[in-house]
C-alpha positions in Angstrom: -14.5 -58.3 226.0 -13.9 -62.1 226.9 -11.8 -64.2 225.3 -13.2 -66.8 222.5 -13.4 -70.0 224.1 -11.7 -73.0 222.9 -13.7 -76.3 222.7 -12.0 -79.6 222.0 -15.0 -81.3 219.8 -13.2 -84.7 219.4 -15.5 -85.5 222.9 -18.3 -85.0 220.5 -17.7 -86.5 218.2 -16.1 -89.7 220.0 -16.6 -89.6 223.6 -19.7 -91.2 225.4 -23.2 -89.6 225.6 -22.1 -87.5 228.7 -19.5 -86.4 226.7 -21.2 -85.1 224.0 -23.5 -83.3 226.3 -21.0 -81.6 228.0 -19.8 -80.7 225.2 -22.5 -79.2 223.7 -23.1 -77.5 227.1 -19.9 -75.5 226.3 -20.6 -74.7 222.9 -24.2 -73.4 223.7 -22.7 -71.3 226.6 -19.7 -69.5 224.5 -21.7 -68.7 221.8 -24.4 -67.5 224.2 -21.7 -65.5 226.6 -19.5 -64.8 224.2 -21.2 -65.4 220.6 -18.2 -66.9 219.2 -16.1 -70.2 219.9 -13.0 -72.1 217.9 -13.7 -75.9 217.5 -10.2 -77.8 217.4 -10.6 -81.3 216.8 -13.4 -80.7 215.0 -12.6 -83.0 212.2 -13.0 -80.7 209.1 -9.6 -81.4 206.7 -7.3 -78.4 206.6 -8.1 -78.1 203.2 -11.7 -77.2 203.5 -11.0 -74.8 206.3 -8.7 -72.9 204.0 -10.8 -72.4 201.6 -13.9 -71.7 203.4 -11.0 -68.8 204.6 -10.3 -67.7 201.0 -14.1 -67.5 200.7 -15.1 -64.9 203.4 -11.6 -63.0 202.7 -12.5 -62.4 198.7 -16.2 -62.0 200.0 -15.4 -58.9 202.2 -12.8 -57.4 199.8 -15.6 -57.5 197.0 -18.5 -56.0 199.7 -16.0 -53.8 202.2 -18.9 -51.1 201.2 -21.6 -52.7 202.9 -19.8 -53.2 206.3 -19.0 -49.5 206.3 -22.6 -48.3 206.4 
């Protein structure tokens, strides 16, 4: 299995055109090689992340049954 890929996003988000399609080069190619990626720099506040965490952790302790079919 390869490893997730780590994509820096500020380019994205800040860089030039060329930038940003590079960019999204690499996002398109580790989600198709790979089918996951981590965005750093992405420019989501900690906050949100964390609870977007909480979210999927409480939703797969209340529905552990239907991943075990």
């Amino acid at each position: 299995m390869s490893q997730i890929p780590v994509i820096d996003f500020a380019l994205f988000r800040d860089g030039s055109p060329e930038d940003a399609e590079a960019t999204g080069k690499k996002i398109f190619e580790a989600f198709r090689d790979v089918g996951f990626v981590y965005l750093k720099n992405h420019g989501v506040p900690q906050e949100v992340v964390d609870e977007a965490f909480s979210w999927v952790w409480s939703w797969l302790a209340a529905n552990i049954n239907l991943l075990t079919l």
